[in-house]
C-alpha positions in Angstrom: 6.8 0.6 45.9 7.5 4.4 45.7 8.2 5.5 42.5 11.3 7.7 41.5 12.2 10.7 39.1 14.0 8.3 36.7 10.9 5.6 36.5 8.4 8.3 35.4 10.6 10.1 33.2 10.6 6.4 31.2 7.4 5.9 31.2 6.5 9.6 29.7 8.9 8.4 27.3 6.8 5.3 26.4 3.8 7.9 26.0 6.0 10.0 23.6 6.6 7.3 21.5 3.0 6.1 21.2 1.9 9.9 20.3 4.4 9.6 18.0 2.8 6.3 16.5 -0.7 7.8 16.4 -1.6 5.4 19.6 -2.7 8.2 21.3 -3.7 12.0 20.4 -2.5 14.8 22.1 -5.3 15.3 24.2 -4.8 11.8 25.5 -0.8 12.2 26.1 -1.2 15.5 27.8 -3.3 13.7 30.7 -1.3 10.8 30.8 1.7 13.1 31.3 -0.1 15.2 34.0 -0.8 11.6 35.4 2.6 10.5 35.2 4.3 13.6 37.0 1.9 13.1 39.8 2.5 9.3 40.0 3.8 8.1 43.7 3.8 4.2 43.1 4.3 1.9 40.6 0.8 1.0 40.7 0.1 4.9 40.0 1.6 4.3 36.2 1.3 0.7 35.2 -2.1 1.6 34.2 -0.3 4.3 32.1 0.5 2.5 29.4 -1.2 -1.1 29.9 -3.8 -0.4 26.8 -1.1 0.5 24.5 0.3 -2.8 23.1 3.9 -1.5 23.8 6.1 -3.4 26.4 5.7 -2.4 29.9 8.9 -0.2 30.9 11.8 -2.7 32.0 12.6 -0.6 35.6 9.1 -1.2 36.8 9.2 -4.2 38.6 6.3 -7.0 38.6 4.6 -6.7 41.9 5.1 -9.6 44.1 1.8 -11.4 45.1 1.5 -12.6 48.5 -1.1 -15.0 49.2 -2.8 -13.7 46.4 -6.4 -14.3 47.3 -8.0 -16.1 44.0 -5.7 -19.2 46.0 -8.4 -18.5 48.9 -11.3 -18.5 47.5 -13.2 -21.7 45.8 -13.6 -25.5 46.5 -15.9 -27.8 47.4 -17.4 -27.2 50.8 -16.7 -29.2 53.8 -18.8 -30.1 56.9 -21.0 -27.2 58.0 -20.8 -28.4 61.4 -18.5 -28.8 64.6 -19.8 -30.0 67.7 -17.9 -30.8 70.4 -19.7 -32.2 73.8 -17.3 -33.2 76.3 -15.3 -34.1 73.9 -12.6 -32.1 71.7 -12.8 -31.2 67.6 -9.9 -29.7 65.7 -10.4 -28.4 61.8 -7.3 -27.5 60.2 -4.5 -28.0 57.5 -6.3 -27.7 53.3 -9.7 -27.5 54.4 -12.9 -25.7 52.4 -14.8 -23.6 54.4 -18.1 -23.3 53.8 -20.5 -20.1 53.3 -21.9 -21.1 56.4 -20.5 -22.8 59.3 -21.8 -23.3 62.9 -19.2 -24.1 65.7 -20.6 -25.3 69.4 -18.5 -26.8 72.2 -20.7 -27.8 75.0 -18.3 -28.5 78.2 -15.7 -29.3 75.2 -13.4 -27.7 72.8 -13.3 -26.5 69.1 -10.9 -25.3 67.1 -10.8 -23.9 63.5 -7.5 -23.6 61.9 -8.3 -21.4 58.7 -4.2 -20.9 58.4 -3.9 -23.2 55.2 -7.8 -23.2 54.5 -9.8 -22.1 51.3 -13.5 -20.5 51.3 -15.9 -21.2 49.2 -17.2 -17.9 48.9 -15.3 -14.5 49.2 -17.4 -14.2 52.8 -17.6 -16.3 55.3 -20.2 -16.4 58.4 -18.7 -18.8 61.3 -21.2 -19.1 64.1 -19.6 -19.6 67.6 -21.6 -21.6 71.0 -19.6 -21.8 73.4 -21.9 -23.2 76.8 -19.0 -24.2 79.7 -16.5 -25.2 76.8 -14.4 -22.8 74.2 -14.2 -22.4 70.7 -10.8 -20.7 69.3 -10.6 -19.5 65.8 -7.7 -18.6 64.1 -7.5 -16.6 61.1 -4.7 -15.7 59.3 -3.3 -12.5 58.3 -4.1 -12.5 54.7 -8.0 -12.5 55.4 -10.1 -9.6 57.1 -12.3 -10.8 60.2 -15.3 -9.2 61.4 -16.4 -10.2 65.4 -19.5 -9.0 66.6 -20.0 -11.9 69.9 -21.9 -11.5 72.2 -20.6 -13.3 76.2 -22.8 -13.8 79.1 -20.7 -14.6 82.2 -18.1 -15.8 79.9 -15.8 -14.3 76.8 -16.0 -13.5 73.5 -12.6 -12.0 72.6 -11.4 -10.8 69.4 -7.1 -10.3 69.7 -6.5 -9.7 66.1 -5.8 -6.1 66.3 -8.5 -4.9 64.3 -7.0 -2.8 61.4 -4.2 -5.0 60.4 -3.3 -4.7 56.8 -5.4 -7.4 54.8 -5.3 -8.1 51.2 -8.0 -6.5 49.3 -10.8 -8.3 47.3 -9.2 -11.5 49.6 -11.8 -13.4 51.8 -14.3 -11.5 54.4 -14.5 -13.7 58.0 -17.9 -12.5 60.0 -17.9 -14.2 63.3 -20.6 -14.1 65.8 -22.2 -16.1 68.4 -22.3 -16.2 72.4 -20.2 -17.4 75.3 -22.0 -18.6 78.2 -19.3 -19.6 81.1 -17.3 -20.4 78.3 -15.0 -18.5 75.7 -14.5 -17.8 72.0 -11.6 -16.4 71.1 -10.3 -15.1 67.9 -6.9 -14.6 67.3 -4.3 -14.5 64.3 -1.5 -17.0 64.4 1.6 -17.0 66.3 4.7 -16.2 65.2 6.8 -18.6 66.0 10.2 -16.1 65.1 9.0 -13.9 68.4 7.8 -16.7 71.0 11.9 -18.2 70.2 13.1 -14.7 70.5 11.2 -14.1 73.5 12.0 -17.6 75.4 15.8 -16.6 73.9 16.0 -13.0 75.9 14.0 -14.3 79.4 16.9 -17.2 79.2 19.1 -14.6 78.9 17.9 -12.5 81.6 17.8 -15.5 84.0 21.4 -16.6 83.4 
């Protein structure tokens, strides 16, 4: 959140006071100030006066953690395997991922869920086969993916808008593989809000 003229004017306060209590020397307040005056965010001055054994300055807000990732990360590994011939294989709901794990759907399906799931490592490497079958991955917002596929008369599509805001030091996704007359696909989930607004306006536009 952007900081405003009133929030940093309290915290140079807060680094008056602990000149004033021999916390810090004048050398030290002087950059802080300089610091504080060109502070845009909150996160710009909580660091400010963190070290200084002083309360943190009641305006600032705590931040608000969003799937913070330390709830990602750690667990006992699951199955390093899903192989799915002419048959069908679905991993999803509280599942641990592994370091490691090796997807193939031979004239089947697989699909990994990794909505609800936890990693066992901060990086992940899921290796996608798909020979006349598909494997779909879904990965959800909070974790960055990395898709480097190759397809061969087939697909190997990553739709999850590369760039999307991730959570940093959250977990790292690499998936690779090849598609041969088959597809991988990668995708983020769906949000269900827009598929009901969008089935809501096409109603509308057929009545």
């Amino acid at each position: 959140m952007r900081a405003s003229d009133a929030d940093r004017e309290t915290v140079a306060r807060v680094l008056q006071q602990a000149h004033g209590e021999g916390r810090l020397d004048l050398h030290e307040l002087d950059e802080r100030l300089a610091a504080v005056y060109s502070a845009k965010t909150y996160g710009d001055l909580v660091p400010l006066t963190a070290d200084l054994g002083v309360p943190a300055p009641s305006v600032m807000p705590v931040p608000v953690q969003h799937n913070a990732p330390a709830s990602r990360i750690g667990g006992t590994p699951g199955t390093a395997v899903s192989v799915a011939f002419w048959s069908g294989v679905e991993r999803r709901g509280e599942w641990v991922v592994p370091p490691t794990h090796t997807a193939v759907a031979v004239m089947g399906g697989v699909e990994l869920d990794l909505t609800r799931a936890r990693f066992a490592q901060g990086e992940t490497t899921i290796n996608a086969y798909a020979l006349m079958g598909a494997v779909e991955i879904i990965v959800p917002e909070d974790v960055t993916v990395h898709v480097t596929g190759i397809g061969f008369m087939g697909a190997f599509e990553d739709s999850t808008h590369k760039g999307a805001p991730t959570i940093p030091g959250g977990p790292v996704v690499k998936i690779t593989g090849f598609a041969m007359m088959g597809a991988v696909e990668v995708r983020r989930p769906k949000n269900p809000k827009k598929k009901k607004l969008k089935g809501r306006n096409h109603g509308e536009l057929e009545g």
